[in-house]
C-alpha positions as CSV (number, residue, x, y, z in Angstrom):
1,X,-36.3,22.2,-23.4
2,X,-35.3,23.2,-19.5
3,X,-32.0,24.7,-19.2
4,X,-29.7,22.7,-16.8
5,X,-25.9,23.3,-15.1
6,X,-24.6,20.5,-13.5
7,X,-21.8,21.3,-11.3
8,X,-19.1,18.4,-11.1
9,X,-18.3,15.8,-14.1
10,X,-17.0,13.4,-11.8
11,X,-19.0,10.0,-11.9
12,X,-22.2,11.1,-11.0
13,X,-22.5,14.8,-12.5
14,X,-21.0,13.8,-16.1
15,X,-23.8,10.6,-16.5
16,X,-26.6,12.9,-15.3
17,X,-25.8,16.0,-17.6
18,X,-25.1,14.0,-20.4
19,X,-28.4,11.6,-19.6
20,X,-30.4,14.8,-19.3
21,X,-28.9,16.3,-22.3
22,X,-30.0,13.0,-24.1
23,X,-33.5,13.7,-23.0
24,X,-34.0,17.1,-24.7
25,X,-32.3,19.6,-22.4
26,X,-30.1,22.4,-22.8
27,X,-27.1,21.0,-20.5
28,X,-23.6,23.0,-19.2
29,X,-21.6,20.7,-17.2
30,X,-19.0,22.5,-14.8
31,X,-15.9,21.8,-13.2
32,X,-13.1,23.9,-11.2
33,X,-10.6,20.8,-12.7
34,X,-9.8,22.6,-15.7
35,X,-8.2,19.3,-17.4
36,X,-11.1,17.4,-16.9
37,X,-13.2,20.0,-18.6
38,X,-10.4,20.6,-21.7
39,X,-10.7,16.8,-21.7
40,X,-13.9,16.8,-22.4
41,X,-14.4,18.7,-25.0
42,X,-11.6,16.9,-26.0
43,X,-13.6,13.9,-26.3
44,X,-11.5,12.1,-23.9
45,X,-14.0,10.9,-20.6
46,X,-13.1,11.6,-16.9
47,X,-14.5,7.7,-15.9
48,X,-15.1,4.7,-17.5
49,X,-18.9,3.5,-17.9
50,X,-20.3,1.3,-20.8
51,X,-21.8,3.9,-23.1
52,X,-21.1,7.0,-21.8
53,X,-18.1,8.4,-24.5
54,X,-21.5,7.7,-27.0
55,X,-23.5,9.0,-25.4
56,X,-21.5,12.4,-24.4
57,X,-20.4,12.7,-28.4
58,X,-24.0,12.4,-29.6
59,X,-25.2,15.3,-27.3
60,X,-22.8,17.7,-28.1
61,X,-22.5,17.0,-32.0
62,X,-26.3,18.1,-31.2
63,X,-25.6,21.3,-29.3
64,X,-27.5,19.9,-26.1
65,X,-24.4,19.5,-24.3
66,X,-20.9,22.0,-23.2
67,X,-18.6,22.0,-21.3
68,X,-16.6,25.1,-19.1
69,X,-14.7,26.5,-15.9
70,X,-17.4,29.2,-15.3
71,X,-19.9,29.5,-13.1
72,X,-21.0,32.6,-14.8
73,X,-21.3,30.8,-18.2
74,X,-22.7,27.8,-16.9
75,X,-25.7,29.6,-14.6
76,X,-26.5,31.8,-17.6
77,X,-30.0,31.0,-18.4
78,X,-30.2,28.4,-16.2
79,X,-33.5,27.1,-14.3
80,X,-32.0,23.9,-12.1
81,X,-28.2,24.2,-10.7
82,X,-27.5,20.3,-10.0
83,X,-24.7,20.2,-7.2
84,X,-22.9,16.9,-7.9
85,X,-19.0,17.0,-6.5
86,X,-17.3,14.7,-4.5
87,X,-18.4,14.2,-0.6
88,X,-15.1,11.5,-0.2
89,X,-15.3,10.4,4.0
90,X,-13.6,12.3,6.7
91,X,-10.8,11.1,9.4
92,X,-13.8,9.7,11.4
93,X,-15.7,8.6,8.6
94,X,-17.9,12.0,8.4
95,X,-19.1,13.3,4.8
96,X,-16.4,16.0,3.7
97,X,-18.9,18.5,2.5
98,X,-15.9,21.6,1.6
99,X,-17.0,20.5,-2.5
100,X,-20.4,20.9,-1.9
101,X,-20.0,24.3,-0.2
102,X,-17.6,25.8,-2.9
103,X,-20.3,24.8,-5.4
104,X,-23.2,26.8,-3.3
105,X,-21.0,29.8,-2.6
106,X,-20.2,30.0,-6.1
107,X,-23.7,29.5,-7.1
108,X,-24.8,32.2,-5.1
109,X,-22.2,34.5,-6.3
110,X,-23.3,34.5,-10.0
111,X,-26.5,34.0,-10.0
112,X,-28.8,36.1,-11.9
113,X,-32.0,34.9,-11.6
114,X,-34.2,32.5,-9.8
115,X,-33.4,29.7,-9.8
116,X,-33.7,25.8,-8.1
117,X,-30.7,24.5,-6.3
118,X,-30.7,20.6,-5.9
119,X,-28.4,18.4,-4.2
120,X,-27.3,15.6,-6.7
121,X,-24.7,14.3,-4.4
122,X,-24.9,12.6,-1.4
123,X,-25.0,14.6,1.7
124,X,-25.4,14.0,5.3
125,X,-29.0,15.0,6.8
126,X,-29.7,18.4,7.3
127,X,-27.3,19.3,4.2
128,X,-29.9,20.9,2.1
129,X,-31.2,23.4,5.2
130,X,-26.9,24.2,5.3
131,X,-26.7,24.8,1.6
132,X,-29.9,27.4,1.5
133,X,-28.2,29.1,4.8
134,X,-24.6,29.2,2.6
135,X,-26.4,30.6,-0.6
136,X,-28.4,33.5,1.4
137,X,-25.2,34.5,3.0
138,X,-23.1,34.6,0.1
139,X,-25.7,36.6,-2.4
140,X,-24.6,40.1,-3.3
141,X,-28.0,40.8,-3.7
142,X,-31.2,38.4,-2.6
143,X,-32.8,36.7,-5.6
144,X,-35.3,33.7,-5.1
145,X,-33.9,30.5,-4.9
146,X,-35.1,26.9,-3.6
147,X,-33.1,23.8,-2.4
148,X,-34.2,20.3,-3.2
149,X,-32.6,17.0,-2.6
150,X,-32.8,14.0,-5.6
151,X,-30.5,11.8,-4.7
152,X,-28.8,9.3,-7.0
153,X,-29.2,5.8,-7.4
154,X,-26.7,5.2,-9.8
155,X,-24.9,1.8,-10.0
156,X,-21.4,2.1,-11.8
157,X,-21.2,-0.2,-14.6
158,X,-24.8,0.3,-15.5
159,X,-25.2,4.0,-14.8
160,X,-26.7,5.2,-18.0
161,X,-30.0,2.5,-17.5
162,X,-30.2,3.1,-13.8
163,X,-30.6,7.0,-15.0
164,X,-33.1,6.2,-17.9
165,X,-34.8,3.6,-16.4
166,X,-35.1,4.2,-12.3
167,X,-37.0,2.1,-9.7
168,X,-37.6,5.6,-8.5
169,X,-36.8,9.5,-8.1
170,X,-36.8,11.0,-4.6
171,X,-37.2,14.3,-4.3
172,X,-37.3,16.5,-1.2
173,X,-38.3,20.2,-0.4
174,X,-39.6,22.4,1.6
175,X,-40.9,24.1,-1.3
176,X,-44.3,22.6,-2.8
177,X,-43.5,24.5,-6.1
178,X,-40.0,23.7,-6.3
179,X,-40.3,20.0,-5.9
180,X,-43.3,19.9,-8.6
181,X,-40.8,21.0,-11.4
182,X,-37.9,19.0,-10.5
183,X,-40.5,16.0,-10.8
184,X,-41.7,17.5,-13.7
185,X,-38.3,17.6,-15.2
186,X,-37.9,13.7,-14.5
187,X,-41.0,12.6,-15.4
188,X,-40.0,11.3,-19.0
189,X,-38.1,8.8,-17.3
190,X,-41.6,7.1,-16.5
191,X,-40.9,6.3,-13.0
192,X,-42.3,6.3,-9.8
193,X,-41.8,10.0,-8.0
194,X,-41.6,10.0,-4.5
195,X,-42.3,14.2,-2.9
196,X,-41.0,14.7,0.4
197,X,-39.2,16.8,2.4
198,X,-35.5,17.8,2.5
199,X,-33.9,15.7,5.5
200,X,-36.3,12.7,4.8
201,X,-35.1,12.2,0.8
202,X,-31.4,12.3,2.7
203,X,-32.2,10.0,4.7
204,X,-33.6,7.8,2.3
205,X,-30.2,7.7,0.3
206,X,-28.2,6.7,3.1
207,X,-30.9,4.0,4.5
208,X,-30.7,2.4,0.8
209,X,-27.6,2.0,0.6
210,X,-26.6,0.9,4.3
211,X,-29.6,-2.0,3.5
212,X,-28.1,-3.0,0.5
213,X,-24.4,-3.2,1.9
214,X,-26.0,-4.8,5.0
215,X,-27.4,-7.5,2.9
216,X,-24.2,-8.5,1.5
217,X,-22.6,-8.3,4.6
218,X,-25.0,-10.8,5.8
219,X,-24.7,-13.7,2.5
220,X,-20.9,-13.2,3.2
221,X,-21.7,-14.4,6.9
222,X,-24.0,-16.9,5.8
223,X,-20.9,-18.0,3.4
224,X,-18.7,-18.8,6.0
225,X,-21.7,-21.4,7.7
226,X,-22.3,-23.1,4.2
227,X,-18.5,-23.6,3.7
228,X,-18.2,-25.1,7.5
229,X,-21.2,-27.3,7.3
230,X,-21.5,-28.2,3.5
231,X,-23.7,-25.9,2.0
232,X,-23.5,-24.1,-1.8
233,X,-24.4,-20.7,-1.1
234,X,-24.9,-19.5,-4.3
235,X,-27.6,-22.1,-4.3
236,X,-29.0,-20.9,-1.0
237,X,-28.5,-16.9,-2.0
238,X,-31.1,-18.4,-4.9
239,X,-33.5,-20.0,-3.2
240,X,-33.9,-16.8,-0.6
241,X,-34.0,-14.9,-3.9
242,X,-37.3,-16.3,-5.2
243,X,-38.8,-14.7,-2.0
244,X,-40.0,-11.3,-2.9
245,X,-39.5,-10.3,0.6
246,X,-36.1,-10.7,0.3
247,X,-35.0,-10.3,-3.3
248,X,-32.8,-11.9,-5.4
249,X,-30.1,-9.1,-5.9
250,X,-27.2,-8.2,-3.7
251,X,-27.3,-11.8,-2.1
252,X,-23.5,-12.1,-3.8
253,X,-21.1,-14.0,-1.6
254,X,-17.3,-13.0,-2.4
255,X,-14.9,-9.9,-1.4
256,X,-17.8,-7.6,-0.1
257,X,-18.4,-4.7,-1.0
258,X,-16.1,-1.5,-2.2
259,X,-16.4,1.8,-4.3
260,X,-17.1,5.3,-3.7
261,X,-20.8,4.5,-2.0
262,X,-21.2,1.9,0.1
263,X,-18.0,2.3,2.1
264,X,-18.1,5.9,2.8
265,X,-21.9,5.9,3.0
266,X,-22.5,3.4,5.9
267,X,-20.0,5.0,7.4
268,X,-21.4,8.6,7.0
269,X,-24.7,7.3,8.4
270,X,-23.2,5.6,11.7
271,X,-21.0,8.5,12.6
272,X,-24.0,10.7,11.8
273,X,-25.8,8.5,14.2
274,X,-22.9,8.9,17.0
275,X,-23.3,12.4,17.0
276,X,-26.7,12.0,18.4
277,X,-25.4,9.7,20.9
278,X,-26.9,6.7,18.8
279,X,-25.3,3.0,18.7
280,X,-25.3,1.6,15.5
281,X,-24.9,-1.8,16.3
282,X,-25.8,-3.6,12.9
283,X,-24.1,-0.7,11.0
284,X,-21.1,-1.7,12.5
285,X,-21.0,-5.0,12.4
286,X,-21.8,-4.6,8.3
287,X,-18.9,-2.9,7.7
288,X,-16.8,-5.1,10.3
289,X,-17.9,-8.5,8.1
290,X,-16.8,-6.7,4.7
291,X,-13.4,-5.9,5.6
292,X,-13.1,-9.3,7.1
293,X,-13.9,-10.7,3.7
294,X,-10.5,-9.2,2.0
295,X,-7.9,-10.7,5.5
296,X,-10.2,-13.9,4.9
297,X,-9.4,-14.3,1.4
298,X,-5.6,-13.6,2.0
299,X,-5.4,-16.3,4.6
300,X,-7.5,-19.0,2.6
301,X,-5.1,-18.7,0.0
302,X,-1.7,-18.8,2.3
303,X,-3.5,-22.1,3.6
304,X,-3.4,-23.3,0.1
305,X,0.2,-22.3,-0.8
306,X,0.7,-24.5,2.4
307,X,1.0,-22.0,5.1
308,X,3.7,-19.6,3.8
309,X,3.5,-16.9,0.7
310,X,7.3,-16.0,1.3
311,X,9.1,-16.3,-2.2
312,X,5.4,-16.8,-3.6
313,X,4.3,-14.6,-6.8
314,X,0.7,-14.2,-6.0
315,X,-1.5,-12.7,-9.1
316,X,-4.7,-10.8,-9.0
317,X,-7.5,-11.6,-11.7
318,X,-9.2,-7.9,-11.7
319,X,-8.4,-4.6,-9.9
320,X,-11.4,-2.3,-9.9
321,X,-13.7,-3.0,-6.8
322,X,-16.4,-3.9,-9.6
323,X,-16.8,-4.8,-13.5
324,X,-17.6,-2.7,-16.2
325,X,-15.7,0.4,-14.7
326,X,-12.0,1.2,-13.9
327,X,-13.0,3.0,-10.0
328,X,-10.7,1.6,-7.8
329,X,-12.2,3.6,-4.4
330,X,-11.7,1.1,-1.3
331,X,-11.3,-1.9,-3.6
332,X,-11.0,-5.1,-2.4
333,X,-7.6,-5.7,-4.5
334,X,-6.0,-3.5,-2.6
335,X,-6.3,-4.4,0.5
336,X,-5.9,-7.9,-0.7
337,X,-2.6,-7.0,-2.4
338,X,-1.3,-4.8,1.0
339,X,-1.5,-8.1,3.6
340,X,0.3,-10.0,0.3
341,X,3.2,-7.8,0.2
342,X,4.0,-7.7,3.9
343,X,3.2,-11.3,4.2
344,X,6.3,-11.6,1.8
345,X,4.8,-12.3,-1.3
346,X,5.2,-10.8,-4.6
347,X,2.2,-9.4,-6.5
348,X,1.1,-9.3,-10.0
349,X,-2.3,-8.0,-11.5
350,X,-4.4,-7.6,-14.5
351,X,-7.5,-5.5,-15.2
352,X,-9.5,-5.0,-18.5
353,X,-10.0,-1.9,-17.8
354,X,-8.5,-0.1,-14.4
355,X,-4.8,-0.8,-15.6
356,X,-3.6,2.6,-15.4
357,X,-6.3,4.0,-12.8
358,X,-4.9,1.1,-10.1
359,X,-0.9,2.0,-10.4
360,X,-0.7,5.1,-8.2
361,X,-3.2,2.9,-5.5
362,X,-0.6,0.0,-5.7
363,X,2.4,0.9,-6.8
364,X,4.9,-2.4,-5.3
365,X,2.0,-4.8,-7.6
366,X,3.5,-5.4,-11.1
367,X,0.5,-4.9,-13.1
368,X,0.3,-6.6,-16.5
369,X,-1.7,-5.9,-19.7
370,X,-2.5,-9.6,-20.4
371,X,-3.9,-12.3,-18.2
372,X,-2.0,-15.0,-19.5
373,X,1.2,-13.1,-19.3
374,X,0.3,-11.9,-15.7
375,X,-0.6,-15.7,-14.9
376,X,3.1,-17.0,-16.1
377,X,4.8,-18.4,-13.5
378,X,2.5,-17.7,-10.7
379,X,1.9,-19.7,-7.6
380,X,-1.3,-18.8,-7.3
381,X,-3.9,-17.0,-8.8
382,X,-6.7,-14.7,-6.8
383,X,-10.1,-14.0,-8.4
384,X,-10.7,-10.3,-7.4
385,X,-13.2,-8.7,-9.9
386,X,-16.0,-10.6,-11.7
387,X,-15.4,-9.6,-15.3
388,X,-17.0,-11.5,-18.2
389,X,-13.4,-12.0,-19.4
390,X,-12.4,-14.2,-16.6
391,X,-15.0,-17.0,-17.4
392,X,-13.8,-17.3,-20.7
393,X,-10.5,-17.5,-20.4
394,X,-8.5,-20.8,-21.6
395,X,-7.7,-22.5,-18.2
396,X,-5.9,-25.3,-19.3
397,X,-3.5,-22.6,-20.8
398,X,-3.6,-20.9,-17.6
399,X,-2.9,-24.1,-15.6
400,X,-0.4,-24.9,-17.6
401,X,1.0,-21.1,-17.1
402,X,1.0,-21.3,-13.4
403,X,4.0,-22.6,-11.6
404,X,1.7,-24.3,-9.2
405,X,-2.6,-24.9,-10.3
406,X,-3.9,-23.1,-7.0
407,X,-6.8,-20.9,-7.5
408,X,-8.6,-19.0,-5.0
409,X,-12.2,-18.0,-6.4
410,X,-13.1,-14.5,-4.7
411,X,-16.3,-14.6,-6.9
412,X,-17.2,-17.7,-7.6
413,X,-17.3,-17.5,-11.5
414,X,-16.1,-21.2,-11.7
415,X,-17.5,-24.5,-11.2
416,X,-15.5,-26.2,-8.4
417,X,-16.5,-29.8,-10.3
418,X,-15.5,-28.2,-13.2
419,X,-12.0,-26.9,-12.0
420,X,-11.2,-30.3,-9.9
421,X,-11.3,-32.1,-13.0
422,X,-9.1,-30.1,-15.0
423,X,-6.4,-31.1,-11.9
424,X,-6.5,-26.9,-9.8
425,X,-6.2,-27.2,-6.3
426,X,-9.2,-25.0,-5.8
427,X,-11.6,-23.0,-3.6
428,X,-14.0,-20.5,-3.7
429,X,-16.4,-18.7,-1.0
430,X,-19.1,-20.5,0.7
431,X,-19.2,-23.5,-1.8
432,X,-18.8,-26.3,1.3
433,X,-18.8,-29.2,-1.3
434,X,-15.1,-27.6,-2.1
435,X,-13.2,-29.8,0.1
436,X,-15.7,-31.6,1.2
């Protein structure tokens, strides 16, 4: 059994204390937000994420896991000081890093023994060379410490198996022994382990995810050419899938992309690149095609309502920028609901889940707690957010619910065949028999 702090119990830091915790370890989990902490040991969660209430009960019924305000409490004892706070973007789209430096002042403060610093959260290169400078500086007296970077891969929705069960854990430092027991201390997980040093395994966080937002950047672009010329492109996204070259995930035409990673993280890596008088030519045009994909959706659906959405009640089917979690950071709906409202429209909206996280993000959108009521006298209906629920619901009810049967498909969870049929003037994203 290691002994482990985690400082932060936002997203990241409360699934990887807890997921730690559930593999043997002595966990503390810290934060300065004292009602997220008397929450917790509460029992009530700071996030939504399938499993993670279960999982946080079990571990501290067993004693593995606590909760507390202190740094002093929390470093007691403690071999591994996981820095996992917020690193939200800056006015030109640099990493705020004022979180992560709080957390290594502190740190250094009270700490009593050695110990091994590593940077959970995701930090601009050179970050971990910065954090060893803040720690020396701030020691009342010098004890040993090392700085190592293992950044996360964590998918929200599906957080708990991407910790348990990773395609891989980086881990970089400049110190040999260091870096052998944080690998050590992940190797139940039964993954690959890639060692190297501290600026590389930040860069390889940032590359990640700017190639996975570039690739759905670039099946929303190929969209737009299947719905001009008559394409499916969920049927082409599938045939390029079977190519192990190119992979079947992330090859999603819809909105684009949203949440607390990709947005802030592309942009962290171009403005990183600016600084060293860099271009970032693809970088930019990634992020230029997602936002396009939320004005795009907006003005496919005024074309359908016939060119106008004044006196229109427009409602949104899903809130959070994904499923399977209530985040709402840079989600598509509100963007989409923004051009609605000063296009004229009224907006309505329903979420299985971020209900009460999207009111302070939207507060002009009327936001419902059932889909059929939301869908009641609608002119048109807007599928934001993939959720299981949506394919299931009774659309002949809904249909008969709306004031007029337009549906605009964000996601393209229906069957346009399907939907014609049932009498919807309907359209969804890159689908070029829809109209056709």
């Amino acid at each position: 059994m290691k002994q482990i702090c985690v400082i932060g119990v936002g997203y990241v830091g409360i699934v990887t204390g807890a997921c730690f915790a559930d593999l043997g370890n002595k966990v503390v989990a810290l934060d300065v937000n004292e009602q997220r902490i008397a929450n917790l040991k509460k029992g009530i969660m700071p996030i939504y994420e399938p499993g993670l209430d279960e999982l946080v009960k079990r571990n501290v019924s067993a004693g593995r896991l606590s909760f507390t305000t202190s740094y002093q409490e929390a470093l007691k004892g403690a071999e591994y000081a996981f820095i996992a706070v917020g690193t939200p973007s800056g006015v030109e789209g640099e990493a705020d890093l004022q979180y992560v430096a709080a957390a290594a002042a502190s740190i250094a403060k009270e700490m009593t023994a050695p110990l091994i610093i590593i940077n959970k959260s995701t930090v601009p290169i050179g970050t971990g060379d910065w954090v060893a400078d803040i720690v020396r500086g701030a020691q009342g007296k010098p004890i040993p410490f090392s700085v190592v970077s293992c950044p996360e891969f964590l998918r929200e929705g599906s957080a708990i198996g991407d910790f348990m069960s990773p395609h891989r854990t980086v881990i970089g430092s400049l110190d040999k022994d260091a870096a052998g027991k944080v690998a050590h201390l992940h190797l139940p997980l039964r993954a690959p382990i890639v060692i190297t040093d501290l600026r590389t395994a930040e860069m390889i966080k940032y590359a990640s995810n700017a190639f996975l937002a570039t690739k759905i950047s670039f099946i929303n672009e190929v969209a737009d050419i299947c719905e001009a010329l008559g394409a499916d492109v969920k049927e082409v996204a599938a045939g390029m899938g079977y190519d192990a070259r190119i992979g079947k995930y992330f090859l999603d035409a819809g909105l684009g992309w949203g949440g607390s990673c990709f947005p802030k993280d592309v942009q962290a890596l171009a403005y990183m690149a600016k600084e060293q008088s860099l271009t970032t030519p693809i970088l930019d045009s990634v992020m230029n095609v997602n936002y396009d994909r939320r004005k795009a959706a907006v003005k496919r659906t005024e074309e359908m309502l016939g060119g106008s959405f004044k006196g229109k009640t427009i409602g949104l089917l899903g809130l959070a920028f994904k499923e399977n979690t209530d985040d709402m950071r840079d989600a598509p709906s509100i963007d989409i609901a923004t051009e609605l409202l000063e296009a004229g429209a009224k907006v309505r909206g329903y979420d299985p889940v971020a209900f009460e996280t999207a009111r302070p993000h939207m507060p002009a959108v009327d936001i419902i707690g059932d889909p059929y009521e939301m869908a009641k006298g609608c002119d048109a209906l807007i599928v934001v957010t993939p959720w299981n629920e949506f394919k299931q619901l009774d659309l002949e009810k809904v249909k008969g619910l709306l004031k007029s049967p337009v549906i605009f498909d964000g996601r393209n969870i229906y069957d346009p065949k399907a939907m014609k049929e049932m009498g919807f003037n309907y359209r969804s994203i890159g689908r070029g028999t829809n109209g056709k």
